[in-house]
N, C-alpha and C positions, 0 to 999 in steps of 0.2 A: 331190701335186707341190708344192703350197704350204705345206707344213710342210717340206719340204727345202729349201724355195727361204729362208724364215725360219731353218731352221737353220744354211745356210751364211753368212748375213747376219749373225745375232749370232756366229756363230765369226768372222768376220770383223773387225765391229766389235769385241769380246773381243780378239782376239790384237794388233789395232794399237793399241788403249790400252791394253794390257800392253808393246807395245813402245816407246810414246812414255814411259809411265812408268818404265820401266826404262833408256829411252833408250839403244835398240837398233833398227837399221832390218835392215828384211824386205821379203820381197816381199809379194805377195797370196796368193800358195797356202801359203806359210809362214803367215801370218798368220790363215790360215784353219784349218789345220791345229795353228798353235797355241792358237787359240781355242777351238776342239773338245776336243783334249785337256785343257784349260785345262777348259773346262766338266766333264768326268769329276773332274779333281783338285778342284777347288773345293766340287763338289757332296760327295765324302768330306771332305775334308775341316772344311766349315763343320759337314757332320752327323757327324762328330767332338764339336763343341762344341755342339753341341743345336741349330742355326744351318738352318732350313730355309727355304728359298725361292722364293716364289711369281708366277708371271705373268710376263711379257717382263722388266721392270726389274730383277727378283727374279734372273732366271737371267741376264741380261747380268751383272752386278756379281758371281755365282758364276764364269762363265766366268772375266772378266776377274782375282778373285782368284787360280783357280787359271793361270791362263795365267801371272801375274808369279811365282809359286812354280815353275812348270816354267822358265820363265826363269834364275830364280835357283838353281834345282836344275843348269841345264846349263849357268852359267857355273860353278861350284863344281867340276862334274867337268873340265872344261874346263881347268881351274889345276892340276889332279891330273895 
C-alpha cells in the first residue's frame, strides 16, 4: 500500500512540474496521470541515451522529463 501511495505522489509531483514548466495548468488527476505516463516515457527514453536512474530523485526528474515530452508531444498533435 505504501509504494502505491509513493507512486501516485511522484506521478503527481512529475506531472505538475511538467505542467508549470511547460506553463500548462491541470487538475490533480490529470497531473497524476501525467506523471505516470511521463515516468514510462522518461524512463525509455533517457535509456535510449545510456541515462539510468536511481532512488526517489533519480526517478522524479525521469518522470518529470518524460511528462514535459508527452506535453510537447500533445500540444504538436493538437496544432495538426
Amino acid at each position: 500500500m505504501l509504494h502505491l501511495l509513493w507512486f501516485l505522489l511522484i506521478g503527481f509531483v512529475a506531472g505538475w512540474l511538467a505542467s508549470k514548466i511547460m506553463g500548462s495548468a491541470h487538475g490533480v488527476i490529470v497531473d497524476i496521470i501525467l506523471g505516470i505516463v511521463g515516468a514510462m516515457v522518461g524512463g525509455h527514453v533517457l535509456g535510449w541515451f545510456g541515462i539510468i536512474t536511481y532512488g526517489l530523485i533519480g526517478n522524479l526528474i525521469s518522470a518529470v522529463v518524460g511528462a514535459v515530452i508527452v506535453i510537447w508531444l500533445a500540444r504538436l498533435v493538437k496544432k495538426l
